[in-house]
N, C-alpha and C positions, 0 to 999 in steps of 0.2 A: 522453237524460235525464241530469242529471250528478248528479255523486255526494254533493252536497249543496249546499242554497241558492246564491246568491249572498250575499259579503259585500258591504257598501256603510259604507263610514265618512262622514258626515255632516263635515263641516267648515265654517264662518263665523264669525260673531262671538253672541257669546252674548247681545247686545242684543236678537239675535232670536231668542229662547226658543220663540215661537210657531208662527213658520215652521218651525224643525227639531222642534218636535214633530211639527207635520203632514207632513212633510216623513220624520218616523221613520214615522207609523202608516200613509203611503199607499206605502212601502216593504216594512210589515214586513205589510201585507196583500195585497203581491203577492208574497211569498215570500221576500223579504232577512233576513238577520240585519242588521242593523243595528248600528252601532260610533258612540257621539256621544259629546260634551261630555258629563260627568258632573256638573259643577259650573257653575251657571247663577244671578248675582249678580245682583240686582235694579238696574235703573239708577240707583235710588237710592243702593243702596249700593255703588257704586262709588268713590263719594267716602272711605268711611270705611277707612283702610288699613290698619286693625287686624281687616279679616276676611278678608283674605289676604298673607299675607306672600310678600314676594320670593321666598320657598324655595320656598313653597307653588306660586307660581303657575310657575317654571320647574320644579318636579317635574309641576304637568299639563299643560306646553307639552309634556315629553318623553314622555310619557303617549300625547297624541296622536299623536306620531309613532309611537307604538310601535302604534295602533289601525291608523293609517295603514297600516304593514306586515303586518298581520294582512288587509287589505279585499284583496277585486280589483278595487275602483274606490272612487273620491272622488267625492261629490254638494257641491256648493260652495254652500249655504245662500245668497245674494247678493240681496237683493231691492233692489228699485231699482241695480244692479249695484253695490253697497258691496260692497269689500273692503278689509279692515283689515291693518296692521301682521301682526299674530299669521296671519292667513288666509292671506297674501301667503306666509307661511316657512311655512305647512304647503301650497302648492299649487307651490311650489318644491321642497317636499322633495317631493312625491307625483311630480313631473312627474320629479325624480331618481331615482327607483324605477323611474319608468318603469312608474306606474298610469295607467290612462284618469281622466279629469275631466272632471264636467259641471257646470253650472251653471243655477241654477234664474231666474235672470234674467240677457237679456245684460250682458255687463261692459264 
């Protein structure tokens, strides 16, 4: 028995808010602590670029890495096997770490 949970840090694209909820609650009811995106922008307002600024958004790129180092493994949120920009540098930095990664559809 080990000596606490599993961590599992959640990573994808925040377009799919849906996915990584379910994706948190059918983890965090087999035992995981759970590590996600904290800030999840509506695709609508994606367009408008006065609700996150350049600072904002590379302070929660570093953010996740820092989750990323916290996890003993990445679940890679990918449905229909999308992977983005942003997804691509945090399963680069995880694979750098030298955490395990899985993915919830092939890629």
């Amino acid at each position: 028995m080990p000596d606490r949970p599993e961590i599992v840090c959640i990573c994808g694209s925040t377009r799919f808010v849906d996915e990584m909820s379910a994706a948190n609650r059918d983890l965090t009811f087999a035992g995981a602590i759970v590590v996600a995106p904290g800030v999840f922008l509506r695709a609508e307002d994606r367009e408008a670029d006065a609700l996150i600024t350049n600072e904002q958004k590379a302070a929660l790129d570093a953010l996740h890495l820092r989750k990323i180092d916290l996890a003993d493994r990445v679940l890679v949120v990918n449905p229909g096997g999308y992977i983005g920009e942003s997804t691509s540098r945090e399963i680069a930095y995880a694979q750098a770490t030298g955490k395990p990664i899985s993915f919830t559809d092939p890629v």
